[in-house]
C-alpha positions in Angstrom: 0.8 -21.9 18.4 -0.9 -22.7 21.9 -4.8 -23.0 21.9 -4.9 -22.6 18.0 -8.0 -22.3 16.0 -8.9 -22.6 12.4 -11.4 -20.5 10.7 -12.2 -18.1 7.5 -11.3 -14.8 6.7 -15.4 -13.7 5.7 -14.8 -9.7 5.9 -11.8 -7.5 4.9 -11.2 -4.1 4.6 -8.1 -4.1 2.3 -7.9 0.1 2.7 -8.4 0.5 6.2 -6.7 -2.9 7.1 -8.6 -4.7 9.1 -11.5 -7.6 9.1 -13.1 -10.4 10.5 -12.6 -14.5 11.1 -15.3 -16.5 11.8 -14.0 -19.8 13.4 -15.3 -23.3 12.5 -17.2 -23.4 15.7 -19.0 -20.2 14.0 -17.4 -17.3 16.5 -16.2 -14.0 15.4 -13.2 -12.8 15.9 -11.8 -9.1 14.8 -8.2 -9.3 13.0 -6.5 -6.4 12.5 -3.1 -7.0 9.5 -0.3 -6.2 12.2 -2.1 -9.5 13.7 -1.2 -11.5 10.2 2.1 -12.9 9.6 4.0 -11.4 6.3 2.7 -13.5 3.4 3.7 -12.4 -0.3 0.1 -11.4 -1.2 -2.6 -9.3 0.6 -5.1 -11.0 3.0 -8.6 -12.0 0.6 -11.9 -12.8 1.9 -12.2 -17.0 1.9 -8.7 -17.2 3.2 -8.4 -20.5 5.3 -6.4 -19.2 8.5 -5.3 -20.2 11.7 -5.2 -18.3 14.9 -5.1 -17.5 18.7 -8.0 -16.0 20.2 -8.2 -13.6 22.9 -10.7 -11.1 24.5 -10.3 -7.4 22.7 -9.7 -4.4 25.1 -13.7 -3.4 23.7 -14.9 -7.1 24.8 -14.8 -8.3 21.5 -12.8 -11.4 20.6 -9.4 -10.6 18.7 -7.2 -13.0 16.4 -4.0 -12.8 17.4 -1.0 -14.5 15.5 -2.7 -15.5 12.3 -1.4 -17.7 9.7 -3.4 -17.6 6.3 -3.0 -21.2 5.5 -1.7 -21.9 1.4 -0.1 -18.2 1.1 3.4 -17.8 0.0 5.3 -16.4 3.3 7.5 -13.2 2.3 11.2 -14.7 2.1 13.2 -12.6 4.5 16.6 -13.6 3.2 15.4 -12.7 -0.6 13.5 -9.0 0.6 17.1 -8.3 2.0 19.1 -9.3 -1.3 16.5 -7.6 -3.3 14.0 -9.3 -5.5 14.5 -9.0 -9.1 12.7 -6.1 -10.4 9.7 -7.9 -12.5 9.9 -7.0 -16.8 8.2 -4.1 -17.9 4.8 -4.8 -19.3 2.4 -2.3 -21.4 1.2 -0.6 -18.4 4.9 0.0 -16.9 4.9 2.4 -20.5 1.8 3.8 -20.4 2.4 5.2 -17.0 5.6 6.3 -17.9 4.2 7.6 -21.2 1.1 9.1 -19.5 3.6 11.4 -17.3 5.3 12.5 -20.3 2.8 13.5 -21.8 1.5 15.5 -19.3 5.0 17.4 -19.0 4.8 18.1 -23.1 1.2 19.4 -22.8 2.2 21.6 -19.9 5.6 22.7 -21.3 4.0 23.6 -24.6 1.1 25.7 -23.3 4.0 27.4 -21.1 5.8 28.1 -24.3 3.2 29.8 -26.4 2.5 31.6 -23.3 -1.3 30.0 -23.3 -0.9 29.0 -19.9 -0.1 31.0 -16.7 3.9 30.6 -15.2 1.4 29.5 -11.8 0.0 26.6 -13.5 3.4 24.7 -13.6 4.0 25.4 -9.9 0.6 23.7 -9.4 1.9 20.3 -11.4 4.9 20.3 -9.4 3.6 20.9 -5.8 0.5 18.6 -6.1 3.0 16.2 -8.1 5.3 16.0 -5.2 2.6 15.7 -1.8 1.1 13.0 -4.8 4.1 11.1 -4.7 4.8 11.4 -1.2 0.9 10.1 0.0 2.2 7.1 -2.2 5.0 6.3 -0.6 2.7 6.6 3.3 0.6 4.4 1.8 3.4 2.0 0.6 4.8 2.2 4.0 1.9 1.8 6.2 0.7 -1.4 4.0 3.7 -2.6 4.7 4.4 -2.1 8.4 0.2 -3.2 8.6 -0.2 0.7 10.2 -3.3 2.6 9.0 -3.4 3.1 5.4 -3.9 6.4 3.2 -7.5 6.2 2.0 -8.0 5.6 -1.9 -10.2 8.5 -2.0 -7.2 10.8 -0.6 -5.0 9.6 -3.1 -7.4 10.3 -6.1 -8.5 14.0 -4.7 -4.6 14.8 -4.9 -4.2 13.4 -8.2 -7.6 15.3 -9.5 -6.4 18.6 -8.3 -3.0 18.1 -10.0 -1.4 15.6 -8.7 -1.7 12.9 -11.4 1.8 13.0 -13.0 3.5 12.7 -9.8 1.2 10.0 -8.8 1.6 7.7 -11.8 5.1 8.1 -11.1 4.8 6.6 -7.6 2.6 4.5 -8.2 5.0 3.0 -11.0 8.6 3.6 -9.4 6.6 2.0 -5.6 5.2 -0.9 -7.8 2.0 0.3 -5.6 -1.8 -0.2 -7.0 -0.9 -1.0 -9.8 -3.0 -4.6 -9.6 -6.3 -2.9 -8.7 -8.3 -2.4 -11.6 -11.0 0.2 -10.3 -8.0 2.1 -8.9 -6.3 2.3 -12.2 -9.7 3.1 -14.1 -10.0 6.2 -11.7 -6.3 7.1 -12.3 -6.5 6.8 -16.3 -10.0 9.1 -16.1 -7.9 11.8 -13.7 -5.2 11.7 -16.7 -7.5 12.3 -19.4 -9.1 15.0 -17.5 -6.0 16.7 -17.4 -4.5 15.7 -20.7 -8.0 17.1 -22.3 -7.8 20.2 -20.0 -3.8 21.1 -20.9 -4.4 20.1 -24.5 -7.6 22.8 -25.1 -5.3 25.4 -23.1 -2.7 24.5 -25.9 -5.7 24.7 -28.9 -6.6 27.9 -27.2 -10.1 26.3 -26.8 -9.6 27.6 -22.7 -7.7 30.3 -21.5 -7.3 31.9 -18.3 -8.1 35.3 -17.2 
C-alpha cells in the first residue's frame, strides 16, 4: 500500500456504516465500510488499522484501502464452498419456538372465532416486508451499502411483523449477537404473545 498510514478506529457507526480514524500523527480521517477490506468480524472502535489517505470530495480527509490490523480476513475460497452452518444453541430454539408460538396463539383465537379473519392477514403481510427489511439489511452489511436502520426494523416487527422477523433474523444468522437488539425483539414478542393470548382468554375483543 503506497504512502500508508497507521492509526485507530476512535468513532463507528455500526448502523449507518461509517466512522472515523485518527492517525498516529493525530489527524482525522473519515472511513466509510466499502473503504475496509472484508474481515470476518464488524469494524470496533480501538481497531488498530492501516490506511491511505486522501482529500474527501467535502475537503475532508478520507481513508481509503483500510486494513484493520489482527482481524481474521473473510476466506474467499471457504464463503464459496460454504461455511459449516454453526450448532444450534438455546436461542436458535427460542426463536424458532417464539414464532410458533405466535402462529398457535393466532390460529387458536382464529378458531374460536375471538379474533377477526383480518388479523391473520396482518401477521402474514407485516411478517413478510419483516423478513424482507432483514434480508436489505443482510445485504447492504454485506456489500458495505447503506444499512436498514434498527429503529425500522423494530417499528415493523411492533406493528406485526415479529414472527416473520425472528424468522430472518434466525434463517440470515443476522442480529442475533446484539444484545440490546435482541432485548427489544423479545419485549415486541411478549407484546404480542400477551396481546393474542388475552384475545384468546377473551380478556380483549374487537369490535
Amino acid at each position: 500500500m503506497s504512502g500508508a498510514r497507521n492509526g485507530t478506529l476512535v468513532q463507528w457507526n455500526d448502523e449507518r456504516g461509517f466512522g472515523f480514524i485518527r492517525a498516529d500523527d493525530g489527524e482525522r480521517f473519515f472511513v466509510h465500510i466499502s473503504d475496509i477490506g472484508r474481515i470476518a468480524t464488524r469494524p470496533r472502535v480501538g481497531d488498530a488499522v492501516r490506511f491511505a489517505g486522501r482529500p474527501g470530495r467535502d475537503g475532508r480527509a478520507v481513508a481509503g484501502q483500510v486494513v484493520i490490523l489482527g482481524a481474521n480476513p473473510v476466506n474467499p475460497s471457504a464463503a464459496r464452498r460454504g461455511a459449516p452452518p454453526p450448532k444450534a444453541g438455546l436461542r436458535d430454539y427460542l426463536r424458532f419456538g417464539a414464532v410458533g408460538v405466535i402462529g398457535l396463539l393466532l390460529l387458536a383465537a382464529l378458531g374460536l372465532d375471538r379474533a377477526p379473519p383480518w388479523l391473520a392477514g396482518v401477521y402474514l403481510g407485516l411478517g413478510l416486508l419483516s423478513g424482507l427489511a432483514y434480508v436489505a439489511d443482510k445485504r447492504a452489511a454485506e456489500a458495505g451499502r447503506w444499512r436498514v436502520s434498527e429503529l425500522r426494523l423494530h417499528v415493523t416487527d411492533l406493528f406485526g411483523g415479529i414472527a416473520g422477523g425472528l424468522l430472518a433474523q434466525q434463517l440470515l444468522r443476522h442480529k442475533t449477537a446484539k444484545t440490546s437488539f435482541a432485548i427489544a425483539t423479545a419485549a415486541i414478542w411478549l407484546l404480542h404473545a400477551g396481546l393474542l393470548a388475552s384475545l384468546l382468554l377473551g380478556a380483549v375483543r374487537f369490535g
